[in-house]
C-alpha positions, 0 to 999 in steps of 0.5 A, a space after each residue: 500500500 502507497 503512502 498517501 502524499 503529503 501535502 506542503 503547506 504552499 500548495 494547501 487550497 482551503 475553501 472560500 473564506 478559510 485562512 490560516 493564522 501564521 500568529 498562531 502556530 505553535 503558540 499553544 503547543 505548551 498547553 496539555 488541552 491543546 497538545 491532546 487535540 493536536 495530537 488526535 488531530 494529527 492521528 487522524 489526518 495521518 490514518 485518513 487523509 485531507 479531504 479532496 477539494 
């Protein structure tokens, strides 16, 4: 089984009305609320995937 491709971060398209605070990155690593929900998220992004826009 292929491992699925990784998206750069420069190719990214989001939807319409989408964007992303560079400000905030990494900001709340430090915190164990936001380090759990990052974590899971990461998980599932690795198991699923980005969806196809």
């Amino acid at each position: 089984m292929k491992p699925k491709k990784q998206i750069k971060p420069a190719k990214l398209k989001l939807p319409k009305g989408f964007s992303i605070d560079k400000t905030l990155n990494g900001k709340y690593d430090d915190q164990p609320f936001f380090k759990d929900k990052t974590e899971r998220a990461n998980r599932i992004l690795k198991t699923v995937g980005l969806p196809k826009l």
